[in-house]
matplotlib code that plots the C-alpha trace (Angstrom):
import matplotlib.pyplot as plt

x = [-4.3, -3.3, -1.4, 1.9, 2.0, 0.2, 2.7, 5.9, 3.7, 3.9, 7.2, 8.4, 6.1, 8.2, 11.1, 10.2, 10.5, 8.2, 8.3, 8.2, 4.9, 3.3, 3.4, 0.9, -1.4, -4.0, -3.6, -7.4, -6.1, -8.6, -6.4, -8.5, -6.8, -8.4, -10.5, -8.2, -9.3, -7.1, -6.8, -4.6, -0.9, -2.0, -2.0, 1.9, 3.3, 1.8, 3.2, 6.4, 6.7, 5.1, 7.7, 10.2, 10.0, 8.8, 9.9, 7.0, 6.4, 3.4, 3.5, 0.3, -2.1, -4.8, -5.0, -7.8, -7.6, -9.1, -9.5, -11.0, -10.1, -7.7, -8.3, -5.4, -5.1, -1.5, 0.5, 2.1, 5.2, 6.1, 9.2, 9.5, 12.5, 11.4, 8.5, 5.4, 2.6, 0.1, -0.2, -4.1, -3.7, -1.9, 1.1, 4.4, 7.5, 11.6, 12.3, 8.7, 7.8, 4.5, 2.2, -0.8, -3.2, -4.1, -6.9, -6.4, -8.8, -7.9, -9.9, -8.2, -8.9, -6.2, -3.8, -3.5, -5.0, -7.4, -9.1, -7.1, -8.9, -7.1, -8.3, -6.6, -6.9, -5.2, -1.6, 0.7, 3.7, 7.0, 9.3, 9.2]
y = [11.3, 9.3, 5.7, 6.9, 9.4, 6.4, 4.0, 6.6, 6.9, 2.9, 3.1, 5.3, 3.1, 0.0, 1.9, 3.0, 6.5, 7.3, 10.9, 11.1, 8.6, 10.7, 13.5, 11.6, 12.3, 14.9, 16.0, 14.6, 11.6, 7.9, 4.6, 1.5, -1.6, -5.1, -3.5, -0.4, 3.0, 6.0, 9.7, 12.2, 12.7, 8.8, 7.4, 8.5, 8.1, 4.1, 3.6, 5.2, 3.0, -0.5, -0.2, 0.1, -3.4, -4.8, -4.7, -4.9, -4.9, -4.6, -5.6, -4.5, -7.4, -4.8, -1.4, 1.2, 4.5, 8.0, 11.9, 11.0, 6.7, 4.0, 0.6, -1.7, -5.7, -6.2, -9.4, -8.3, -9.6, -8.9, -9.9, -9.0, -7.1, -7.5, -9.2, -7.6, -8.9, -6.0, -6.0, -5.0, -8.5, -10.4, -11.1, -12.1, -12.9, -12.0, -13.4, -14.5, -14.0, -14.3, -13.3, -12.1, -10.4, -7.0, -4.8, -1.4, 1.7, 4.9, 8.5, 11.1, 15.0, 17.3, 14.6, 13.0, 10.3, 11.2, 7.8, 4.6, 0.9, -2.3, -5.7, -9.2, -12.4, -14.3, -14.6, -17.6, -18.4, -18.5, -18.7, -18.9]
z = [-13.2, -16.2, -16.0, -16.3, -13.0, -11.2, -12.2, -11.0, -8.2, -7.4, -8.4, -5.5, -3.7, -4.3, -3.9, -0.3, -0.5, 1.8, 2.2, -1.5, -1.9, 0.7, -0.8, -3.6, -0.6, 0.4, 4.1, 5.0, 3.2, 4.6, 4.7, 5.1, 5.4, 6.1, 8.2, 10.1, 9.4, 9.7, 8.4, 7.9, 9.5, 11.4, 7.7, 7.0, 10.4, 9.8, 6.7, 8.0, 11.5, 9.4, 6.4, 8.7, 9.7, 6.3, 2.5, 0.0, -3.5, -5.9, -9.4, -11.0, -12.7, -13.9, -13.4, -14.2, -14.2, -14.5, -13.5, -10.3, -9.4, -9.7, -9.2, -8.9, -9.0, -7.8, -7.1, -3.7, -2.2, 1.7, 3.8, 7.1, 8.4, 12.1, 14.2, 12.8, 16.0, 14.2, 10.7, 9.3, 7.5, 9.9, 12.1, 10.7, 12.1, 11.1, 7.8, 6.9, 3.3, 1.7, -1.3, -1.8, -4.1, -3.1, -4.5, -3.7, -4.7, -4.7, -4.7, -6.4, -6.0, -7.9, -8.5, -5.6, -3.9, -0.8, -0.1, -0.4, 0.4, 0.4, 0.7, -0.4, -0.5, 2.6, 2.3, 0.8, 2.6, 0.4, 3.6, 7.2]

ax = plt.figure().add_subplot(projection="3d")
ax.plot(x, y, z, "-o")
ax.set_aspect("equal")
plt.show()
């Protein structure tokens, strides 16, 4: 994978197309997520059901990329659409907003990702 197909990757990302992102994904596909672990199907049907209540964006600080790994620094922005009592990083509530920095790793095999691990540091408040 080269920069540019990961960056139209993110861009569909922060787009929400979701059926479109996942199919960036191998079927085993792992999702780890401040702590959460999930695989396969579970990892779309979660993004599906938790971006239904939440709008997110990523702008990327640093990213490094090759063949077979990515490693993104991103400058995250989240607004919740609904009451979100279960996020991996944290609850929020209708209308919070908040920032973060997210570090997210990817695996690749053939082009698409098949590990994905995100960590951050705790979130900022812009509204609530």
């Amino acid at each position: 994978m080269n920069r540019e197909a990961f960056l139209a990757y993110l861009e569909l990302y922060n787009a929400g197309s979701w059926d479109a992102v996942c199919q960036w994904y191998t079927d085993d596909i792992v999702f780890e997520s401040f702590g959460h672990r999930m695989a396969g199907p579970a990892v779309r049907e979660f993004l599906l059901r938790l971006h239904q209540g939440m709008r997110d964006h990523l702008a990327v600080r640093t990213l490094l990329i090759d063949d077979r790994h990515a490693a993104l620094e991103a400058d995250a922005r989240i607004e919740a659409l609904s009451d979100l009592p279960s996020l991996p990083a944290g609850p929020m509530h209708k209308g919070d907003i908040v920032s973060t920095r997210m570090f997210i790793f990817y695996d690749i095999v053939d082009g698409k990702f098949s590990h994905i691990r995100v960590a951050g540091w705790p979130p900022n408040k812009i509204k609530a």
